[in-house]
ZANUVO-879565 format. One record per residue (C-alpha): residue in three letters; x, y, z. Coordinates in pm, whole numbers, plus 50000, padded with zeros to 5 digits. Each point is the difference from the previous one (the first is absolute). Example, Ala and Ser with C-alpha at 12.3 -4.5 7.8 and 13.67 -1.06 7.14 Angstrom:
BEGIN
ala512304955050780
ser501375034449934
END
This chain:
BEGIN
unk551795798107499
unk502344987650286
unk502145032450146
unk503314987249997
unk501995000050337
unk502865025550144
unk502084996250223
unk502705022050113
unk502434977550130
unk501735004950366
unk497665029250104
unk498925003450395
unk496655016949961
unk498944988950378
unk502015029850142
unk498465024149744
unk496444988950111
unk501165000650387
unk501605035249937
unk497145010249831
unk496934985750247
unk502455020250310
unk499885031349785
unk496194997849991
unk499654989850346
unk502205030050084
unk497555024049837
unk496924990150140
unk501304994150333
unk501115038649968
unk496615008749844
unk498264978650296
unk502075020950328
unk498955030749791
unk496334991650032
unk500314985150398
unk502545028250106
unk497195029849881
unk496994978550145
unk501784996850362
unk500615042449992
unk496145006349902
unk499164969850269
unk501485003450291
unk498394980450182
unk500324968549935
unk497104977449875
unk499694964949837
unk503125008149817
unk502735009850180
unk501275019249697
unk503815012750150
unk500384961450016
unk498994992149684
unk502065028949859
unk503344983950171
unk499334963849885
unk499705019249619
unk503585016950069
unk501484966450140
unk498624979249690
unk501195032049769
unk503494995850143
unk499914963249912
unk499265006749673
unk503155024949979
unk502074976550160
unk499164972049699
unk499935019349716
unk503775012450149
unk501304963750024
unk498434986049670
unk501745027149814
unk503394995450195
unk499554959349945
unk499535011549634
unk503335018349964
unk501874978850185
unk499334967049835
unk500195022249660
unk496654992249878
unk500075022549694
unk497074991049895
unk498485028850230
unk501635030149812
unk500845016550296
unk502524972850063
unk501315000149655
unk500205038350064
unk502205003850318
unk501804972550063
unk502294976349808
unk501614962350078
unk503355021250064
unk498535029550224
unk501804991950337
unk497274990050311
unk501285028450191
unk497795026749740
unk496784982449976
unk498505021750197
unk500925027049825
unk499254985749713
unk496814992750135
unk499015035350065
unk501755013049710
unk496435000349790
unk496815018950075
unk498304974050099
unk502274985050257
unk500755036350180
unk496265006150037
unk499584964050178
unk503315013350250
unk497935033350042
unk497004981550038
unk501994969750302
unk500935028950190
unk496645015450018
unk498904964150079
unk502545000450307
unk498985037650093
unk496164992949972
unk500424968950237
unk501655022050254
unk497675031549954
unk497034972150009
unk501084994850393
unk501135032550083
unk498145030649862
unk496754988750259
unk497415027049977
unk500965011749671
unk500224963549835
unk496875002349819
unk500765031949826
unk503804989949944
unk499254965849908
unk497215008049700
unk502445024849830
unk502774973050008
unk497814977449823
unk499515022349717
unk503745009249992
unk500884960649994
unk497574999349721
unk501405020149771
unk502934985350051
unk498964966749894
unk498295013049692
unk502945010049885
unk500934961950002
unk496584984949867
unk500754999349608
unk496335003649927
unk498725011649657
unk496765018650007
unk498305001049720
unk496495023550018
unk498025007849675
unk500415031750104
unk503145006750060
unk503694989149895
unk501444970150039
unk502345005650334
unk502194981050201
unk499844999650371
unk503204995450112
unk503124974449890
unk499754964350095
unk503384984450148
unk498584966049912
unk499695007549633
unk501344971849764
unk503225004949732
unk497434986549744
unk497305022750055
unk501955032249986
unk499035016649670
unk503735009649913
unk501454962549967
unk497084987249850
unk501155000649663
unk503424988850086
unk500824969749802
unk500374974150309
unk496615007250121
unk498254985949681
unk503414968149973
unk497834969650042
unk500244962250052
unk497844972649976
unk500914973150229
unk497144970450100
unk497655018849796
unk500035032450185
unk501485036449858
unk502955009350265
unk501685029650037
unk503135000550172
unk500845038749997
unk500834998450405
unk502754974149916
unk501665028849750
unk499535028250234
unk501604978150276
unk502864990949782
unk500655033149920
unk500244994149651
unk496765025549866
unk498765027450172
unk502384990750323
unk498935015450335
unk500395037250060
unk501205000450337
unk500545025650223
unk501085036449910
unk503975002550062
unk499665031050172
unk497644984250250
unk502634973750115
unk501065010250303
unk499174992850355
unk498705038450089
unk497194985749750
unk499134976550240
unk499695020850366
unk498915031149790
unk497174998049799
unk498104982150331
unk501155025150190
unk498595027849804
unk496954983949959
unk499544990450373
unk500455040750027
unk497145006949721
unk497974974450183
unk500655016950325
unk498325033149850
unk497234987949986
unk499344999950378
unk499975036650091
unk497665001449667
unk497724973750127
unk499785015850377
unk499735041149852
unk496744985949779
unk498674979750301
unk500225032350174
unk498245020949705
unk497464971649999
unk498704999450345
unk501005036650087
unk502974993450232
unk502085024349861
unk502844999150258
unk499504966450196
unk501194980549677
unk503665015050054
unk500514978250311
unk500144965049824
unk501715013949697
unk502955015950135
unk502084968350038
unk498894985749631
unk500995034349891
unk503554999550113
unk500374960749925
unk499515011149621
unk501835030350049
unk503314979950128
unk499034967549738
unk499335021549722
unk503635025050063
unk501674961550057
unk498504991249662
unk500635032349812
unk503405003150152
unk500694959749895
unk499415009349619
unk503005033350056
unk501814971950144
unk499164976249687
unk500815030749752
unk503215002350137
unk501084970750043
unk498494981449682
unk498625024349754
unk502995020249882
unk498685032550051
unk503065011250129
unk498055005350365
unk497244997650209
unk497375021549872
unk499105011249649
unk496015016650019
unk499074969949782
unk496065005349980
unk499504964850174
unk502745011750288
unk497785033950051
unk496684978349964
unk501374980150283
unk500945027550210
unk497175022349967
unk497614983450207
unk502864989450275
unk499765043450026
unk496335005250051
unk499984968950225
unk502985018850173
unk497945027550053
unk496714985150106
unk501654975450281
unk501475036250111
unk496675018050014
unk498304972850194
unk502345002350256
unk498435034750090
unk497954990150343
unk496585005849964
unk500005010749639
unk497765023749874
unk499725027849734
unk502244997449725
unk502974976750081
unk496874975150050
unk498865010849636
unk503595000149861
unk500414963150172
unk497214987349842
unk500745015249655
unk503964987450064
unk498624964150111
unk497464994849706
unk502495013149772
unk502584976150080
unk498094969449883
unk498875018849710
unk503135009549845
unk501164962250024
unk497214995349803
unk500855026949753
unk503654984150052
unk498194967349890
unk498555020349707
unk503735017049894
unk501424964749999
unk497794973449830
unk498065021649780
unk503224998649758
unk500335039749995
unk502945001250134
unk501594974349784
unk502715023949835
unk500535022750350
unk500944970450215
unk501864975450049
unk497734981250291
unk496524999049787
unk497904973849869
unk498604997649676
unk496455005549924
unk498024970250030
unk496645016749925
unk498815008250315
unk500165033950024
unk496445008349991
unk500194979850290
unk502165013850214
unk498665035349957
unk496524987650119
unk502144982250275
unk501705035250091
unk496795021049943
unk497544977150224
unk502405005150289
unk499815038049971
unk496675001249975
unk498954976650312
unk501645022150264
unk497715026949828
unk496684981649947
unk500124981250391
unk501385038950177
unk496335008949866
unk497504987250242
unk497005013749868
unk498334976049706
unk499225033149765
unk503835011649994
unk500854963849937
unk497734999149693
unk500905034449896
unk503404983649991
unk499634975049820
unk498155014949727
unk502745022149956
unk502694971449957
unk497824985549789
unk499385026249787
unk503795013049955
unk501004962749883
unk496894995049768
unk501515028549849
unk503484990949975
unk498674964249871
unk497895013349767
unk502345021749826
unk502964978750054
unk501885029250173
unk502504986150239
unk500235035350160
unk496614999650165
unk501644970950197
unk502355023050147
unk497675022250071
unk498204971150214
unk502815004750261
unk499245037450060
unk496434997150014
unk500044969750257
unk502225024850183
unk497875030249984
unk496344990250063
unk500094986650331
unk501625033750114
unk497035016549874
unk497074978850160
unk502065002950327
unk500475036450015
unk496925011549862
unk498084976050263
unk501944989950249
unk502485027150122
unk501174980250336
unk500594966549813
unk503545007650148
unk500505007750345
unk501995029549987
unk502215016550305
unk499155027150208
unk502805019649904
unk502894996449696
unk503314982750120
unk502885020750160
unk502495006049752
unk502794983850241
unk497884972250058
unk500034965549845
unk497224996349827
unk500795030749781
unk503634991249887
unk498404960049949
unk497635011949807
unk502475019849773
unk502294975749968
unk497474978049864
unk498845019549744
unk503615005449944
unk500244964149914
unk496924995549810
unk501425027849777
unk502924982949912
unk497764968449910
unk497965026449793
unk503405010049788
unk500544963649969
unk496534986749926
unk499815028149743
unk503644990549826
unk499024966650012
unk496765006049824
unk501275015949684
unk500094966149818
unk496074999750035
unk499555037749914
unk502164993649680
unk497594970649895
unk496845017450098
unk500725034549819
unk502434988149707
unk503005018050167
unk503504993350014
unk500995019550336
unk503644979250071
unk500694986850363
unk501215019250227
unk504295004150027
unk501524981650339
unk501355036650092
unk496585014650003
unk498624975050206
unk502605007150248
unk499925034350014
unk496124998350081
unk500044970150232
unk503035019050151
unk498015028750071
unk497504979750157
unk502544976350209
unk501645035750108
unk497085008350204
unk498744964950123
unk503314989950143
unk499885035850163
unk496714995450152
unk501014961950084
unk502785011850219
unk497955025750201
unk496424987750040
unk500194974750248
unk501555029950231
unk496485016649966
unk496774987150262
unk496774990849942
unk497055031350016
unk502615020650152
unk502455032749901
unk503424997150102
unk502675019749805
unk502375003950221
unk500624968150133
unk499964989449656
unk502345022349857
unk502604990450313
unk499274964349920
unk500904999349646
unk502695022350052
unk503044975150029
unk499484980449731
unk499385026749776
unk502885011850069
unk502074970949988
unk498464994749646
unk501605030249928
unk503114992350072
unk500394966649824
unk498625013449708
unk502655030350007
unk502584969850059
unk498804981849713
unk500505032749782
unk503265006350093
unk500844962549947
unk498535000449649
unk500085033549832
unk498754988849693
unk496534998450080
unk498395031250032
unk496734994249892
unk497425014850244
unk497104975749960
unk502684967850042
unk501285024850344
unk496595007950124
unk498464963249961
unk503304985550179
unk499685026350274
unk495854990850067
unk500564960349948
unk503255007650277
unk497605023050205
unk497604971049971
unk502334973250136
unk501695017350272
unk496465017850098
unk498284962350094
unk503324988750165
unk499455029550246
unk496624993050079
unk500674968250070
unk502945012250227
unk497615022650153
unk496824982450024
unk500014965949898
unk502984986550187
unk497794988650277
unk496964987849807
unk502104982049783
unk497184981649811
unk498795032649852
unk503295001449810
unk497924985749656
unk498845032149834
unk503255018250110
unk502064971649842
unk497984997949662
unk500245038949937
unk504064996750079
unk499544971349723
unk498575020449763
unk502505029650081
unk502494972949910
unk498634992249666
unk499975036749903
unk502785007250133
unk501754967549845
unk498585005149626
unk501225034849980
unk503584992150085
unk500364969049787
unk498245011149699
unk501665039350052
unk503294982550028
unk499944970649749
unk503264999449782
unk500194981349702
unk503514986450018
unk499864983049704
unk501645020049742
unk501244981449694
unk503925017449933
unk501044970549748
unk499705024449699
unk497394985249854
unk496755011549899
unk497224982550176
unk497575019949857
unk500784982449631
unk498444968650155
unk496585020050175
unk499875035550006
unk498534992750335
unk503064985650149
unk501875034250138
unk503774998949987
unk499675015550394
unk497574976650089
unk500924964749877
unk503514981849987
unk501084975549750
unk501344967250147
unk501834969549777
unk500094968450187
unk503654997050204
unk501135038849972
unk500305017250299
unk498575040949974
unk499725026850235
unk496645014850127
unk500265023150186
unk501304990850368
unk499514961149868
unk502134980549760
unk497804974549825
unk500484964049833
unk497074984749805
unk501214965650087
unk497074978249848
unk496734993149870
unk497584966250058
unk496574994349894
unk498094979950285
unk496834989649853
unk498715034049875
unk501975022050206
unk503255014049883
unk502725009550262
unk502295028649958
unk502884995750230
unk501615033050084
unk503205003350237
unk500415034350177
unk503445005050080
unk501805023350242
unk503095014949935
unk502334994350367
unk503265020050104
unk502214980649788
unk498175003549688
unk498994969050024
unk496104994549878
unk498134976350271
unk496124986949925
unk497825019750243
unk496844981749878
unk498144987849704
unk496475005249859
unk497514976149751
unk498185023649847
unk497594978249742
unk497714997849714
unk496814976249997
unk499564990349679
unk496484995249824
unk500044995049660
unk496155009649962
unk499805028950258
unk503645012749960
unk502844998050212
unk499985019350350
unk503165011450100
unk500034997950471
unk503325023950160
unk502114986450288
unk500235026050267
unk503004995550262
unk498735014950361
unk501935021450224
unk498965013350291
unk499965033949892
unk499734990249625
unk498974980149720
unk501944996349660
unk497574988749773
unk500984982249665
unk497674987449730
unk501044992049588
unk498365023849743
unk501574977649709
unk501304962449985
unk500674972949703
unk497194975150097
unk500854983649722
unk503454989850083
unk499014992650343
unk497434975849887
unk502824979749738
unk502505001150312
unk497244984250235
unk498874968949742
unk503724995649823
unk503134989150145
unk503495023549949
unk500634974349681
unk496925002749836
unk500185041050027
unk500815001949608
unk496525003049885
unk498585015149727
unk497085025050031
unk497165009749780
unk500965022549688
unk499175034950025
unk499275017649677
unk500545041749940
unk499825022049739
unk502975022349992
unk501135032849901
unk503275014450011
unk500835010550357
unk496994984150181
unk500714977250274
unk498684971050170
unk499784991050337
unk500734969650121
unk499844979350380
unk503435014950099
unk501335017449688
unk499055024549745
unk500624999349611
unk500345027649786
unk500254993649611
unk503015023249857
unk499194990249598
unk500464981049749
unk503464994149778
unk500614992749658
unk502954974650014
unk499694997549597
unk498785018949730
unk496545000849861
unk499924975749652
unk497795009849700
unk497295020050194
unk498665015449668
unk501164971549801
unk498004969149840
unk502554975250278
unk499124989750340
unk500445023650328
unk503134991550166
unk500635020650353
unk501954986550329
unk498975020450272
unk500895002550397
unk498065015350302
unk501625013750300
unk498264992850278
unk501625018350355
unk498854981550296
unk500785014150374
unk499084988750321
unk498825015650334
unk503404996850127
unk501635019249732
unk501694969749742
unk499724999449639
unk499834982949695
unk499004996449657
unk497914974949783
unk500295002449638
unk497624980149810
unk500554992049649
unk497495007649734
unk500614986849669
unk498425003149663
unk501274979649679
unk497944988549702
unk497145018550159
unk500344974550246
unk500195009250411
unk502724983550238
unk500405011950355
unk502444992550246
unk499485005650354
unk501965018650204
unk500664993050394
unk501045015650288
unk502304974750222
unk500325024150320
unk495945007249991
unk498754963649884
unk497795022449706
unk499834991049549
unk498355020849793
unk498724995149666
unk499235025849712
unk496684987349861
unk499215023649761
unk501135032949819
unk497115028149935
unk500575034049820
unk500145017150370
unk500854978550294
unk500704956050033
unk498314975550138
unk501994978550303
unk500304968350204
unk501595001950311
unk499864967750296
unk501774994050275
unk501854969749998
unk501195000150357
unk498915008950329
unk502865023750109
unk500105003150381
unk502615022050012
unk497935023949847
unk497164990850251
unk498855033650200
unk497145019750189
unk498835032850035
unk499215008250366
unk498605027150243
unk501205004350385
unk498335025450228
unk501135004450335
unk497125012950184
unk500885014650377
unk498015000350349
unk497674974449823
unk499234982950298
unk499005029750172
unk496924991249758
unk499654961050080
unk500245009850420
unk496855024649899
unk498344972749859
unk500754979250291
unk499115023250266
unk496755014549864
unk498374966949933
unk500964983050348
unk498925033150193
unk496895001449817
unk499264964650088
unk501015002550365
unk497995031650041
unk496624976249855
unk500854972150244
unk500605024050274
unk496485015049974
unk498424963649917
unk501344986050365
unk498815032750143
unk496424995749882
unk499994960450091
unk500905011950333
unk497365027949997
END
């Protein structure tokens, strides 16, 4: 028998195949420098293979790979093929150009190929730079870009043996072959045309008629989702490089050369990753609603964690001729930072922290995955430090042993118990047989040296990344152990981190006074000495000036992060005034006094000014919306806020968007109100994902008032954006209730409370052998948000055991209700709207005002461009040896 022909009609499998061949290609390529990198460090001299070479042609063909599999999935989404389900999931026929590329890295798959095109950019450059220690670098980057791409493959492997697993998620995978739409009707809606079966299910999708295209998430649409996300990643990327150098140097025994070539990759990442991590407070604020910058969302403190230990590592390898235990702690701080974007990786696309955060993916099965990922990487730093073949078998054993275990009886905790043991055997091996593996100094560091006060201020730093990685880590503890420990309150994180800001600003402002190997305390004291005091005195000032704040943490912090400033300003006064291109470091810790210094004053001295004084209850629409935190505003009334006077002049729906235009008014010497500016704060409406509501922040020099809607009438907005004024008088759905006497309904812009029901005749033969006879009225008190009444009395008759109702309307709200039934207890009513009353149109609102806010945004400024000019500095200084 004949199989009879299908044919899915308009489908584009060529870029599928192409996508799919570059994803292969990418892998083995990866596989292939792995192999050629590790032969040229065990051969170095070369033979009939010049291996090194063959190793770079691997990592050039690798990036070419990258590079396709990147434009076949951008061709994809931007010619909507949603045939591919990864264009049917983020992106739509009316997503504007300007987001496809957030779009594009809104899925897993498509932020692992930006992680993995900035490691292609970084391994190019490392492949031309890192000389001696290329081998070694090289073969570990293979492996790293390998993992990567298996998290893109989409492979099912399917052993006798084991279960049937999936190695990675495929961004080529088709609509049609995605289990959960394979029973949807148009995927089995067939035609025969010329004798063939044709299915034309892209045509639907297309028209948006079935199943129409997701599109991207509301929240996401905004341009800090396009400069962000690369940025951050181009920061995890960066990690990597100090990693790659500190386990070259474990490999081949160089424990202290490796720091050379890794200080400037260390201090890129450390200014690309703050600029990243610093560009999503910037995106919270100004897109997010969470009424600021900064809210210890597990995927903000998974982001700043390793920025910390990367902090502190690029600070301990600036130690000349590192040896003893800053060397230790900077290799610990180095490997650690590329680990815990790993374990970042882990928090984020393993789906745990789908009800924590706001940032995370959902589980896409690869979990299993990425712990092997996350676990491999902490073990190779291990396994390669050991050089003798026994300890490295002794090693392994015991890896393999502790996850046989946990595999065999499915324990997830001997997994976790992986990352301590990786940790703890090489320690062993080293100390019991190799007690100089470190080259230790003759003597401990001065106290007033340095290298003393470096070295405590990075463990300093680490331990606030310990607080944080811990916090951030009670998601997985709950699902490991069953418990239900809740996340940590905003106030508690400050009070710790403040702690731990308190002492780093402090030690910010003072170290750079201290010298190299040598004791000094005089001169240091004298050269701290005026702006310590003048610290003093401004913050002193800034009591007198605001009385009201008396808290000794907020004093002490704003004293250290003033210290902090005014401290590097001297010493450039003093010492860098003729060598002025040593003014980098200086400039990036005055940055990052700035950002302490600028967060503590705007989020100590946020005011809500948005207190509702109307009279009316906004707490009988949400009993989130605060009567001293939200205002009520109808469309054309002019209220007071605070030292404001606003007008909610209009609303207009542009394509999804929905503008709120707000007038702030200023009251002038004749009492006369004049506009002083206006704000759009919006909603972006998604009718699948929910609607998104974006503030409008007005920016002052020394402020920002920041304005964002907690409640809106879509609804009405939507009617006023498809009707003209004539065609307002609609009618809208009917809404059914049951009803007992006193209850109350709420409606768009009105509330209804039902008073009872009147007998307007007596009751006929009840008890006798005749027909019921009853005429019967409700009253029905309807008020609005602006205080007027009225009342709707529907008429309920009964005669000859037969039921008559009359409606009843309300003229001044546009409302008719209907009795619908009678019960023994309560009534059954219909109640529509028959007219969309714009008069009655209002929103609920929030303003902040938040002070010395760009105090904060100068920080940000400052720290990244003096990191960055400190790394170019000491790159033209080596290239002119």
């Amino acid at each position: 028998m004949e199989t009879e022909k299908l044919v899915y009609a308009g489908e584009q499998l060529i870029w599928g195949q192409v996508g799919n061949m570059a994803i292969s290609m990418a892998f083995a390529t990866a596989f292939m420098a792995f192999l050629f990198y590790s032969f040229s460090v065990k051969n170095s001299i070369k033979g009939l293979l010049d291996w090194k070479l063959l190793g770079r042609v691997s990592i050039i063909l690798h990036g070419i790979a990258v590079f396709t599999i990147i434009g076949v999935l951008f061709h994809i989404m931007i010619d909507h093929r949603f045939e591919y389900q990864y264009a049917w999931q983020h992106t739509s026929k009316t997503l504007p150009f300007k987001y496809i590329f957030a779009a594009f890295w809104e899925g897993q798959e498509g932020s692992f190929l930006l992680w993995t095109f900035w490691l292609v950019i970084i391994g190019t450059v490392l492949m031309f730079t890192s000389k001696e220690w290329e081998g070694r670098v090289m073969t570990i980057f293979a492996i790293v870009q390998m993992f990567l791409i298996s998290m893109i493959l989409g492979i099912v492997i399917d052993l006798p043996f084991l279960e049937e697993y999936k190695l990675g998620s495929n961004p080529f995978i088709l609509f049609r072959d995605n289990p959960q739409f394979a029973n949807i009707p148009i995927m089995h809606d067939f035609t025969i045309e010329n004798g063939v079966k044709v299915n034309h299910y892209l045509e639907k999708i297309s028209n948006s008629t079935v199943i129409p295209p997701r599109g991207l998430n509301p929240a996401l649409q905004n341009y800090w989702m396009t400069i962000h996300p690369p940025t951050l990643f181009l920061g995890f990327a960066l990690t990597l490089v100090p990693y790659l150098f500190a386990v070259a140097g474990l490999w081949s025994g160089k424990l202290s050369e490796w720091t050379k070539p890794a200080i400037p990759w260390a201090f890129i990442g450390i200014a690309v990753l703050g600029g990243g991590v610093l560009m999503g407070g910037a995106w919270a604020y100004e897109a997010l609603n969470f009424g600021g910058f900064w809210a210890w969302d597990p995927v903000e403190n998974s982001s700043l964690v390793p920025w910390l230990t990367l902090l502190g590592a690029g600070h301990l390898m600036l130690v000349p001729k590192n040896k003893g235990i800053n060397l230790k702690a900077a290799i610990v701080f180095s490997l650690t930072s590329f680990l815990l974007v790993l374990y970042s990786t882990f928090l984020t696309r393993s789906g745990v922290l789908g009800e924590a955060s706001v940032h995370s993916f959902t589980d896409l099965g690869m979990t299993g995955q990425l712990l092997v990922y996350l676990f491999f990487f902490m073990a190779l730093p291990s396994f390669l430090g050991l050089h003798k073949i026994s300890h490295r078998i002794n090693f392994v054993a015991i890896l393999l042993g502790v996850l046989a275990l946990g595999i065999l009886f499915n324990i997830t905790i001997y997994l976790m118990l992986l990352a301590a043991v990786f940790f703890l055997v090489k320690p062993i091996f080293v100390g019991r047989n190799d007690p100089n593996y470190f080259p230790k100094d003759k003597k401990d560091d001065p106290i007033f040296s340095r290298e003393f006060w470096l070295f405590i201020g990075a463990l300093l730093i680490n331990a606030t990344a310990v607080h944080l990685t811990y916090e951030t880590s009670m998601p997985v503890v709950n699902k490991i152990f069953g418990s239900k420990y809740a996340p940590t309150k905003i106030s508690e994180y400050n009070l710790i981190q403040g702690v731990f800001v308190l002492f780093i600003t402090l030690l910010m402002a003072s170290v750079q006074f201290l010298l190299y190997k040598q004791e000094g305390a005089k001169k240091f004291w004298r050269n701290i000495s005026r702006s310590f005091i003048a610290a003093i005195v401004l913050v002193i000032t800034g009591i007198i000036i605001f009385p009201e704040f008396r808290d000794p943490l907020y004093i002490s912090i704003v004293f250290t992060s003033m210290f902090g400033i005014l401290g590097n300003v001297d010493y450039i006064i003093q010492f860098v005034k003729k060598k002025w291109k040593l003014i980098g470091p200086s400039l990036a810790h005055i940055g990052f006094g700035m950002i302490i210094l600028g967060a503590v004053i705007s989020a100590g001295h946020k005011k809500i000014i948005s207190e509702n004084t109307n009279g009316i209850n906004l707490q009988m629409l949400n009993a989130e919306f605060k009567n001293n935190e939200n205002i009520m505003l109808h469309q054309h009334d002019t209220v007071q806020m605070g030292p404001y006077y606003l007008t909610f002049v209009n609303d207009t729906l542009k394509g999804h968007i929905a503008y709120y235009q707000i007038d702030y008014l200023e009251k002038q010497k004749d009492g006369s109100l004049k506009k002083a500016f206006t704000l759009f704060p919006k909603l972006i409406t998604n009718d699948r994902m929910g609607n998104v509501p974006e503030p409008s922040t007005k920016h002052y020099l020394t402020k920002d008032i920041f304005t964002h809607v907690t409640y809106v009438d879509l609804a009405k907005v939507k009617r006023k954006s498809s009707k003209t004024e004539m065609q307002m008088q609609v009618e809208k759905e009917t809404q059914h209730f049951t009803l007992e006497k006193n209850d109350t309904i709420f409606g768009t812009s009105f509330y209804i409370v039902f008073e009872g029901l009147e007998a307007l005749s007596s009751i006929d033969k009840v008890n006798g052998a005749d027909p019921l006879t009853v005429t019967l009225r409700g009253s029905f008190v309807v008020r609005n948000f602006k205080g007027d009444v009225d009342t709707i009395r529907p008429i309920y008759d009964v005669k000859d055991n037969r039921v008559n109702t009359e409606k009843g309307v309300s003229q001044k709200f546009g409302i008719e209700m209907e009795i619908e039934k009678i019960n023994e207890k309560d009534i059954e009513v219909a109640m529509r709207e028959i007219k969309d009353d714009q008069s009655n149109n209002f929103i609920i609102m929030q303003a902040i005002i938040f002070p010395g806010i760009n105090i904060l945004w100068m920080g940000c400024f400052l720290m990244v461009f003096g990191t960055l000019f400190a790394v170019v500095r000491r790159l033209t200084k080596k290239s002119n040896g």
